[in-house]
LUMDORO-578014 format. One line per 4 residues: number of its first residue (from 0); for each residue x, y, z of C-alpha. Coordinates in Angstrom, 2 decimals. Each point is the difference from the previous one (the first is absolute). Last residue first. Example, Ala and Ser with C-alpha at 12.3 -4.5 7.8 and 13.67 -1.06 7.14 Angstrom:
2
1> 13.67,-1.06,7.14  -1.37,-3.44,0.66
***
This chain:
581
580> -23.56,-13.54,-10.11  -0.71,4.45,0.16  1.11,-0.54,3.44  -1.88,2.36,2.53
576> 0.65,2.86,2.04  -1.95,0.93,3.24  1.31,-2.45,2.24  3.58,0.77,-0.60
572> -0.66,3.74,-0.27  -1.51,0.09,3.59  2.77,-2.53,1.09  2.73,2.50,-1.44
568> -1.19,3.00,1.41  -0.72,-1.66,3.31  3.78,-0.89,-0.03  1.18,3.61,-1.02
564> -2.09,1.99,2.24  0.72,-2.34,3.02  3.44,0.48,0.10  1.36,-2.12,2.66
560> -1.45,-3.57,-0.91  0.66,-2.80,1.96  2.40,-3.00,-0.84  1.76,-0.49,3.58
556> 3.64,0.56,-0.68  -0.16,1.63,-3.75  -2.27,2.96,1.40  -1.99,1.14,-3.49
552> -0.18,2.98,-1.72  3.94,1.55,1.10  1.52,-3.48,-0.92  0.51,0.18,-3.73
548> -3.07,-0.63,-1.55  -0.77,0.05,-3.74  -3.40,-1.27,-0.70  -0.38,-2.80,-2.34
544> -3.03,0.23,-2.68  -0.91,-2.41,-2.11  -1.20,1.41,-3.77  -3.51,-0.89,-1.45
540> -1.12,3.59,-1.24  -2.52,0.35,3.63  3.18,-1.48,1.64  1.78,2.57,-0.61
536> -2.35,2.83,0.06  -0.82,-1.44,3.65  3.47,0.03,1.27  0.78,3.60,-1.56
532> -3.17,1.43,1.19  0.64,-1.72,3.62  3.59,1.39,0.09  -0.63,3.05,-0.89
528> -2.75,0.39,2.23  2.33,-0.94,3.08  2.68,2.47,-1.21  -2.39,2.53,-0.28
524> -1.03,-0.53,3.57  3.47,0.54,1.41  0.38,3.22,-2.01  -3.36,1.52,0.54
520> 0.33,-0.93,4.14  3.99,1.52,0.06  -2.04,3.58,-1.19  2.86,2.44,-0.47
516> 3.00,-0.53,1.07  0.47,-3.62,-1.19  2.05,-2.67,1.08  -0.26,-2.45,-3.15
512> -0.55,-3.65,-0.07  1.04,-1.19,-3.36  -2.54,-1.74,-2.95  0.16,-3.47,-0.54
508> -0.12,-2.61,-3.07  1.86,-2.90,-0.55  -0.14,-3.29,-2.01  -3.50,0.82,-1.64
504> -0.58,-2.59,-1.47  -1.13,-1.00,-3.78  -1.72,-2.82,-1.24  0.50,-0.75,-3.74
500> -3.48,-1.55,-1.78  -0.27,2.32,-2.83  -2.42,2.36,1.90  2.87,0.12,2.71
496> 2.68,0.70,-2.05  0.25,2.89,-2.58  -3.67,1.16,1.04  -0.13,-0.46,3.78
492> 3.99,1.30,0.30  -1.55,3.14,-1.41  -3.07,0.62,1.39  2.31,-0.13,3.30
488> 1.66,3.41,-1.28  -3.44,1.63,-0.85  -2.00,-0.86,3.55  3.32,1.41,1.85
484> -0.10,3.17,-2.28  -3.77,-0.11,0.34  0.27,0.08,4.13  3.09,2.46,0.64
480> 3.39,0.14,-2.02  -0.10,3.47,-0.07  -0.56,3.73,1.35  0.08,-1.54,3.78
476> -0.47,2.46,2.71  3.94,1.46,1.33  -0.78,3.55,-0.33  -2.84,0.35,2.75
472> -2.96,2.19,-0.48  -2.37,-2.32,0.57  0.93,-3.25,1.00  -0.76,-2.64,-2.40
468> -1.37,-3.59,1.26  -2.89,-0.36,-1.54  1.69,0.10,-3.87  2.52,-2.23,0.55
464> 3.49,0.97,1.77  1.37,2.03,2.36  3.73,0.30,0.95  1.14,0.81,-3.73
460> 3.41,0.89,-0.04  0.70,3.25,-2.04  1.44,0.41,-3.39  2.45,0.93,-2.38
456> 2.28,1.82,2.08  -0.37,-2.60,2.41  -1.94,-0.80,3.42  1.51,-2.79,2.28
452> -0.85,-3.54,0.77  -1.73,-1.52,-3.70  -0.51,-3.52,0.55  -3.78,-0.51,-0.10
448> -1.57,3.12,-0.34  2.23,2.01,-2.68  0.65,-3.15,-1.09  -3.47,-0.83,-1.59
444> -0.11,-2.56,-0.33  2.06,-2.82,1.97  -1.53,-2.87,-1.42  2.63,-3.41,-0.98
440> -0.62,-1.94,-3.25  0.03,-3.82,-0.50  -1.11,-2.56,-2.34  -1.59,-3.54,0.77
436> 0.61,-3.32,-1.24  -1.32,-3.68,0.08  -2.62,0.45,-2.73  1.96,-3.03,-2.20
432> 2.32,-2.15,0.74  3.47,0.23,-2.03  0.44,3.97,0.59  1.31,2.12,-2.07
428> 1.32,3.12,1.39  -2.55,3.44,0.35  0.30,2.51,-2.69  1.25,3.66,0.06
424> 0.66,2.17,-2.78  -3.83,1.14,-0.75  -0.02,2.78,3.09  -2.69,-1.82,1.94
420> 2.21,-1.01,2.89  2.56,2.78,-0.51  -3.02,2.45,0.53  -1.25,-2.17,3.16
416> 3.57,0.53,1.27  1.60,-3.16,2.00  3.34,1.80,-1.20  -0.37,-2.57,-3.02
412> -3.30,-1.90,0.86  1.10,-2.80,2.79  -1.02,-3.75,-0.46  -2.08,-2.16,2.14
408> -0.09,-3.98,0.10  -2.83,-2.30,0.88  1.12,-3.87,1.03  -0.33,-2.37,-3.12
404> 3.55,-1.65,-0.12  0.77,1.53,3.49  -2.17,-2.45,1.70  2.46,-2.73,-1.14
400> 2.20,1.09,-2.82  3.43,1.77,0.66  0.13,1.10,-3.74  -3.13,2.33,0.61
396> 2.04,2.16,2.17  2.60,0.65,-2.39  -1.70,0.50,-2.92  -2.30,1.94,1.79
392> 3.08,2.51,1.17  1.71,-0.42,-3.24  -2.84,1.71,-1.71  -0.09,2.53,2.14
388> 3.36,1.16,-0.54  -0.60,-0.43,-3.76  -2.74,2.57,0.69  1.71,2.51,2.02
384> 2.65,-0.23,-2.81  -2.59,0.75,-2.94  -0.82,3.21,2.01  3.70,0.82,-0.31
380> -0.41,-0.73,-3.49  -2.58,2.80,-0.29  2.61,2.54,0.77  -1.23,3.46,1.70
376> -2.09,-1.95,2.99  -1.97,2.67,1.93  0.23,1.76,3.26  1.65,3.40,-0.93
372> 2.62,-1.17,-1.35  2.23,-0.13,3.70  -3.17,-1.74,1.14  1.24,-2.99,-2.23
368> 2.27,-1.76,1.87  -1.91,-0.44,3.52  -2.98,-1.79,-2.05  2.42,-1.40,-1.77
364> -2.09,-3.87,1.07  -2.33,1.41,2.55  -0.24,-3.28,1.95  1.59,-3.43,-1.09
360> -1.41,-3.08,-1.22  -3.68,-0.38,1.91  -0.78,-3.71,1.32  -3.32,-1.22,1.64
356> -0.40,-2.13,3.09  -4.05,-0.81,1.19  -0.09,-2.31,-3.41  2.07,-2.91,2.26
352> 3.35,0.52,1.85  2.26,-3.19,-0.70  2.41,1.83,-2.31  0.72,2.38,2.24
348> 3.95,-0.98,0.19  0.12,-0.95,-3.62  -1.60,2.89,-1.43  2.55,2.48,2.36
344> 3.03,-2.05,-1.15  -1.01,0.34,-3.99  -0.90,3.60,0.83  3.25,1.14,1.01
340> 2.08,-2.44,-2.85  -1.62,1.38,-2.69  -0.71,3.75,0.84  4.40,-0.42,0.33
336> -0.04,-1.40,-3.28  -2.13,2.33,-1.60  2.55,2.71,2.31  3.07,-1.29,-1.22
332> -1.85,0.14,-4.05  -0.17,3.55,0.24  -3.21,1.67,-2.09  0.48,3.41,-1.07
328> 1.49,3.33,0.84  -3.20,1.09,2.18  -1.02,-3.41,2.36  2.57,0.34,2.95
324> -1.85,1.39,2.59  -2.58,-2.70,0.72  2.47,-2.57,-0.52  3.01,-0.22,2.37
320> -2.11,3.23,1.56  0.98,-0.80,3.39  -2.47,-2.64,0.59  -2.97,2.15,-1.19
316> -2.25,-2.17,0.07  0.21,-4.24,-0.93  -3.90,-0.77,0.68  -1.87,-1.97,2.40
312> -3.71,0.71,-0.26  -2.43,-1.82,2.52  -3.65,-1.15,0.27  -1.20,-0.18,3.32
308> -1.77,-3.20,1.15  1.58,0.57,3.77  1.90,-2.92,-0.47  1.24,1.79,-3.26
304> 1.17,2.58,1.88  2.15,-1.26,2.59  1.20,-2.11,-2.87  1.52,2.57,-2.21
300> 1.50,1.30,3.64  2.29,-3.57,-0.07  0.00,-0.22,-3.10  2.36,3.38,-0.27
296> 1.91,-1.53,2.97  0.82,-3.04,-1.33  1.52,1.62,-2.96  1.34,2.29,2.19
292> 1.73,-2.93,1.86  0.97,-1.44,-3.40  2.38,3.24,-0.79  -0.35,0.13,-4.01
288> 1.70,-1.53,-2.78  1.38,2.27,-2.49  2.25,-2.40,-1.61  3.03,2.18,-0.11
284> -1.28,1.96,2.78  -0.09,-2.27,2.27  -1.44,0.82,3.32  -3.07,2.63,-1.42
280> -1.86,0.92,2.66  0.64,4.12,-0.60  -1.96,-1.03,-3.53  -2.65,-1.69,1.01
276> -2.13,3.26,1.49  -3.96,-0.46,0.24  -3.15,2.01,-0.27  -2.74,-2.06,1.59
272> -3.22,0.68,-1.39  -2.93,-1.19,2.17  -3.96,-0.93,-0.65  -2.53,-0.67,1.81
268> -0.28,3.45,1.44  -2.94,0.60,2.69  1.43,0.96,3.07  -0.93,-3.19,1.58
264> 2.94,-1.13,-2.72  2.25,2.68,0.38  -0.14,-0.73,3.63  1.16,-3.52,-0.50
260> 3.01,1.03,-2.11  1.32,1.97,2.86  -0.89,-2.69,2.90  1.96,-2.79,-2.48
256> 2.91,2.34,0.07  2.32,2.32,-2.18  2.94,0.77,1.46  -0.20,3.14,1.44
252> 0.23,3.39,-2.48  2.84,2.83,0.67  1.83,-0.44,-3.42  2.23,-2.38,0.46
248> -2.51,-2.25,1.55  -0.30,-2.71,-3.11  4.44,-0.56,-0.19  2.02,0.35,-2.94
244> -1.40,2.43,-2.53  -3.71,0.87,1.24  -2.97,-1.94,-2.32  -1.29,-1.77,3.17
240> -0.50,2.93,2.14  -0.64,3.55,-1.75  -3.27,-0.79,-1.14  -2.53,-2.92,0.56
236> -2.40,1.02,-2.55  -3.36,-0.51,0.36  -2.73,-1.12,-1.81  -4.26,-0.17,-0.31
232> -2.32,-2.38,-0.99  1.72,-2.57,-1.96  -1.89,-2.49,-1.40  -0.96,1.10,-3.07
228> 4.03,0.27,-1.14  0.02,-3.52,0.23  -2.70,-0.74,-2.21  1.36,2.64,-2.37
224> 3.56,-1.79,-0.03  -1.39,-3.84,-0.17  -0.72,-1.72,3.28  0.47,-3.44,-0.34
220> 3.13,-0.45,2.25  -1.02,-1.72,3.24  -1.86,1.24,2.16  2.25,-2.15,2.62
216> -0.50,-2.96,1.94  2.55,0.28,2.72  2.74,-2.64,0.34  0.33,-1.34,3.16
212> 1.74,0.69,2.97  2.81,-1.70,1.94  1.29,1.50,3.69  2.89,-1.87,1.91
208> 0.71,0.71,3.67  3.77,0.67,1.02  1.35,-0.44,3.58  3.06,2.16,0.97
204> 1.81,-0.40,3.32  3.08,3.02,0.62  -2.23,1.53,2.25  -3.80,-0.90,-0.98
200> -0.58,0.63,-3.05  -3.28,-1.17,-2.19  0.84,0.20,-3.83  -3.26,-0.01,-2.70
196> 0.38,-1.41,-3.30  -1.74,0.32,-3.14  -0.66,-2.19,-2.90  -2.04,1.29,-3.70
192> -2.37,-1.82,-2.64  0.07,2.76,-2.77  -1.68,3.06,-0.16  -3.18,1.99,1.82
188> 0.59,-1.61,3.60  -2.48,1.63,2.57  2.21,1.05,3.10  0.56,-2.46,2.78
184> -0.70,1.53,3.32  2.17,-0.90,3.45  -0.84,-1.34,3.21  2.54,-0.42,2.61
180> -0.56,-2.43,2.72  2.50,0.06,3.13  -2.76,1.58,2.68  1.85,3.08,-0.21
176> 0.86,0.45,-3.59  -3.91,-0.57,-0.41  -0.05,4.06,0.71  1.76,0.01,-3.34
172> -2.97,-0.87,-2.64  0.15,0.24,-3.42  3.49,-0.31,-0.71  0.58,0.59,-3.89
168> 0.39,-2.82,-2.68  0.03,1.09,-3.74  2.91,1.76,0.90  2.23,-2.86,0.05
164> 2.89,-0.99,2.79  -2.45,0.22,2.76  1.36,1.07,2.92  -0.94,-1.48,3.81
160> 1.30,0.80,3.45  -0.05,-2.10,2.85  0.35,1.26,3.52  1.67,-2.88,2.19
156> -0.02,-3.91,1.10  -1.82,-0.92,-2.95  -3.19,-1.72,-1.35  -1.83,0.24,-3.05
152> -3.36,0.59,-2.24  -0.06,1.84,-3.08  -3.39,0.93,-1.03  -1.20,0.26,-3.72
148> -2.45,2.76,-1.65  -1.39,0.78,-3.04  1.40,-0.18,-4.06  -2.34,-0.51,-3.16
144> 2.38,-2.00,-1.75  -0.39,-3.09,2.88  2.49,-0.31,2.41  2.59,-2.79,1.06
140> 1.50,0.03,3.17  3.16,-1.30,1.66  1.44,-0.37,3.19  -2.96,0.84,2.06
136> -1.27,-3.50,0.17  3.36,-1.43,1.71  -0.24,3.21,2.87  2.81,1.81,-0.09
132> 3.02,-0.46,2.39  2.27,2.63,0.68  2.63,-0.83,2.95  1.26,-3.00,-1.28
128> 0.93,-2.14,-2.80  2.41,2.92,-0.86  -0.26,2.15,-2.94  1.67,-0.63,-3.40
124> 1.73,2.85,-1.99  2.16,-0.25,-3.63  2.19,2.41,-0.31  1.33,1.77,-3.32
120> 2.81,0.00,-2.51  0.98,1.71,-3.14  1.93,-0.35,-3.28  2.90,-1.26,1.77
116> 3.17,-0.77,-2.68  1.06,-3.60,-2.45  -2.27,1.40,-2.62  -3.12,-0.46,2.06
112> -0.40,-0.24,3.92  -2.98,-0.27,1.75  0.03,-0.38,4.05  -2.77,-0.90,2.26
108> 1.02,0.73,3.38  -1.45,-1.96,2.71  -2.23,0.56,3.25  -1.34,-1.55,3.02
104> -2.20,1.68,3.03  0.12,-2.45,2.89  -2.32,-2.77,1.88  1.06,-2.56,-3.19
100> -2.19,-2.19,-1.08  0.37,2.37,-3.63  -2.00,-1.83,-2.89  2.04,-0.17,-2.52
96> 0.78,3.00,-2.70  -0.29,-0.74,-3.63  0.95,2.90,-2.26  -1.27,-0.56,-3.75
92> 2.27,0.53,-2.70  -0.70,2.36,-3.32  2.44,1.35,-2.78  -1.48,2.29,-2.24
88> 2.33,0.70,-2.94  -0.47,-3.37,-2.05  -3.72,0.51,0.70  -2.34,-3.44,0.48
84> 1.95,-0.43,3.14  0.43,-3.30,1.51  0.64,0.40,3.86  3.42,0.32,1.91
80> -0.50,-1.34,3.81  1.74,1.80,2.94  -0.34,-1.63,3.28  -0.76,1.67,3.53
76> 0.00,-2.81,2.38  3.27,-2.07,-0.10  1.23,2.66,-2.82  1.12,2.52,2.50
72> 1.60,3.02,-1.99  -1.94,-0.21,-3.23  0.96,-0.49,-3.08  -0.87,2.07,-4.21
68> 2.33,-0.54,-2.57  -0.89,2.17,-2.71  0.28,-0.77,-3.82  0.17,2.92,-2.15
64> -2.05,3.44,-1.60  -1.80,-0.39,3.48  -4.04,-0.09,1.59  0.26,-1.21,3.22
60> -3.76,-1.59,0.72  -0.24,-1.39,3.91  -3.07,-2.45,0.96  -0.83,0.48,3.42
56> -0.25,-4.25,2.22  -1.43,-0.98,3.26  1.96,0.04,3.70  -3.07,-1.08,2.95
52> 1.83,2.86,2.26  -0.96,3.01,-2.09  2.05,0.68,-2.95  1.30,3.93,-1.35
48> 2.00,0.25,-2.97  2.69,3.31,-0.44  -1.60,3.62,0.50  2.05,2.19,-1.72
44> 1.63,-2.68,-2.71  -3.40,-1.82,0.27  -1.72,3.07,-0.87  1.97,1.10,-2.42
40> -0.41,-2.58,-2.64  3.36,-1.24,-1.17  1.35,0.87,-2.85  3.76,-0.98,-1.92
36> 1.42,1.35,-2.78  3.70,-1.61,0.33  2.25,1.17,-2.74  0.57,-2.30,-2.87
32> 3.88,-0.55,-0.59  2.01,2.24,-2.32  2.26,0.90,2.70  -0.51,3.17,0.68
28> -0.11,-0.31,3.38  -3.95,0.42,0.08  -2.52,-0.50,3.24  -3.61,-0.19,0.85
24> -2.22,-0.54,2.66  -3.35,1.04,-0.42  -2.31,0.77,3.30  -4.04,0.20,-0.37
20> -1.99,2.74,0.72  1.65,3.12,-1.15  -1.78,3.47,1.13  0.49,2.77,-1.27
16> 1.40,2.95,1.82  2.27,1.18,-2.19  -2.97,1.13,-1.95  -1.29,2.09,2.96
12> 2.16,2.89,-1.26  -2.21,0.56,-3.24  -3.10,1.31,2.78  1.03,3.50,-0.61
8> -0.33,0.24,-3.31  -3.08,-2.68,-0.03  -2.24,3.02,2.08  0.51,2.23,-2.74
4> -2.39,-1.97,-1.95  -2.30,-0.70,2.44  -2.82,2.77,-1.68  0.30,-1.91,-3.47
0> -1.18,-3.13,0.93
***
């Protein structure tokens, strides 16, 4: 969005702070031998394997460009065992541990070594026989899809405390830390068949309890783009979190939560656009692969709304402007490769996510480029490059199959201008199933009201806007870009798309907060009635609207609204506009 821009200047520092989640090991002496390339997931190097008392067996995956040796200190009851591997660079062994009779903690070092040096090492933890006993029919549950409720029941000589390794299962009730039963609740499932673990300390003792669920029964993918688009109500940005180089707080927001993305559902959106960074989570850059913790992490919030039945955008934003500012001069085959490689990783990873997940490419592809030319695209080739971008983006995604074979896909206008989007020049990609796209603009009209801060020589901000909502006398009343000009610009996308079939969305659309000398009342309100007109006109011409919200509408710890003119704006336009489909 246009009004954060100056907000990624001083955010570029918190690239060194990426995170990497798994260790490589490599060396070179220029010998002509292979160096070792060599990864271990992270959280075994961090956190090494955990056993309770009856032993059991964790599968370990190395993946190396070489053979690895892989032993373990104390082979009488923690053994090493090398598994076939359907990849010749995955290399997989299961880690047996015995059961421990033992009244004492026990551990061993697991060490792998490749190319004759250590490629890493980490510990492998059984508790005592001892101390922490959990009842037999609490060691393991299985739950259905729909998630509930299960009780851990124990005994131990001291305060217990209990942490579930997923976040799908969440303590539920901690006064039963007393009577040594802990209940926890198991989130609906919405993907794949899925194990969790919760740890119960007690001292140095550690008892593990296992937790299976099923697979959810899904909507399935049937839903072709206008279906799809029916469905939403009303959407919302998440902005200035997930889409912020490096780390999702960086600029001020909490993590997003379960509580947050519950509140925008009693609120009344159904829908979510999460703006996200991949580029600052790059760990390789020669093969572009990205940080699998984020990975994890962007499912991990896809799925707190799609639980909810929320349908969700994830999109590749700004990122830095790898892309989105480097479309005048022509296409560049490192960054095709590069749009490639990103959204191969992000289709595979989400792949399991019915309809509810949708796609978008980029953002405001030049959209940052071409405001130097007064806002429109000089060379029609560069449009041409947008659209061979685009291309490669459902190429990409529709070469990892599954869901993402048929799954709905959204594509970004040039600048995500509705006069780019109808200018002639631009097309949307080919697409081998048919109906399954959408195109996208962005509404901040006009910009004297929306993004404008300071009067200028050639004009003045506009603080109030639409015709019932002037105040008399003042200089800073709307003398554009009111009702009919938002009613003309949306005719637009309905004619060159929508009445041919083409959904469009509204990716973002907002209109600043202003403190205003005058009459703060006429401002505040204005903003809530542009919002509703521009929510209802857009649905009323059969384009889905998402909000853009930064934090300063909407608390982001407990999900409540703020701004009250701006939410009941929306809802009011929500409910009055209607689909054309």
């Amino acid at each position: 969005m246009r009004n954060t821009v100056d907000l990624f200047k001083t955010c570029l520092v918190l690239l060194a702070l990426s995170f990497f989640p798994f260790f490589a090991s490599c060396s070179d002496d220029n010998s002509g031998t292979a160096t070792p390339e060599v990864t271990i997931p992270e959280n075994i190097l961090a956190n090494g394997m955990a056993f309770a008392k009856t032993g059991g067996t964790r599968t370990l995956n190395i993946k190396s460009n070489m053979a690895v040796e892989v032993t373990s200190s104390a082979p009488d009851w923690c053994k090493v065992t090398a598994e076939p591997s359907a990849s010749s660079t995955v290399f997989k062994y299961t880690v047996a541990v015995d059961a421990n009779v033992a009244t004492e903690n026990r551990s061993a070092t697991v060490m792998v070594m490749a190319g004759g040096s250590k490629a890493g090492e980490f510990t492998v933890t059984q508790t005592a026989a001892d101390g922490l006993i959990i009842d037999s029919e609490s060691l393991s549950f299985d739950m259905p899809a729909e998630g509930g409720t299960l009780s851990v029941k124990l005994t131990a000589n001291g305060e217990v405390t209990a942490t579930p390794d997923v976040n799908w299962i969440t303590v539920a009730d901690t006064r039963a830390m007393v009577e040594k039963t802990f209940t926890f609740t198991v989130s609906k499932n919405v993907v794949a068949e899925r194990e969790g673990h919760i740890s119960f300390v007690l001292g140095n003792l550690t008892e593990t309890v296992t937790v299976k669920q099923a697979k959810g029964e899904s909507a399935g993918m049937n839903s072709d783009a206008r279906t799809l688009a029916s469905k939403i109500y009303a959407g919302i940005n998440i902005g200035n979190t997930m889409e912020v180089p490096g780390g999702e707080t960086g600029w001020g927001n909490p993590k997003v939560s379960r509580t947050y993305i519950d509140g925008l559902k009693a609120m009344g959106f159904n829908a979510v656009r999460i703006p996200c960074a991949w580029d600052s989570y790059i760990i390789n850059q020669a093969s572009y692969e990205i940080d699998p913790a984020w990975l994890e992490r962007v499912s991990e919030v896809v799925g707190y709304c799609v639980s909810n039945d929320m349908y969700v955008v994830v999109n590749i934003h700004w990122d830095g402007g790898w892309l989105e500012d480097h479309i005048l001069g022509g296409y560049n085959g490192e960054i095709d490769a590069k749009q490639k490689a990103l959204w191969t990783q992000i289709a595979l990873k989400l792949n399991e996510y019915d309809e509810h997940l949708l796609f978008a490419g980029c953002n405001e592809p030049g959209m940052n480029e071409t405001t130097s030319t007064g806002n429109t695209f000089k060379d029609p080739e560069d449009i041409r490059t947008i659209m061979k971008y685009e291309q490669t983006f459902v190429d990409a995604v529709r070469a990892t199959g599954g869901n993402n074979a048929t799954r709905c896909l959204i594509v970004q206008a040039p600048g995500t201008r509705i006069d780019d989007a109808v200018g002639g020049i631009y097309a949307l990609p080919e697409d081998v199933v048919e109906n399954r796209l959408m195109v996208e603009v962005h509404y901040y009209d006009p910009y004297q009201f929306c993004l404008m801060e300071e009067d200028a020589g050639w004009g003045k901000v506009f603080w109030y806007w639409g015709t019932d909502y002037h105040v008399s006398g003042s200089e800073h009343n709307a003398t554009s870009g009111e009702e009919s000009d938002v009613i003309g610009q949306f005719r637009k996308m309905k004619a060159h798309y929508v009445d041919k079939g083409v959904p469009v969305i509204i990716g973002e659309y907002s209109a600043m907060q202003r403190m205003v000398p005058e009459n703060q009342d006429a401002h505040d309100k204005s903003r809530g009635y542009w919002n509703e007109v521009v929510t209802r006109e857009a649905k009323n011409h059969g384009i889905v609207p998402f909000h853009w919200e930064t934090g300063n509408e909407i608390n982001r710890s407990t999900g409540i609204a703020t701004d009250s003119h701006i939410i009941d704006g929306i809802m009011k336009g929500a409910g009055d506009g209607k689909y054309p489909y």
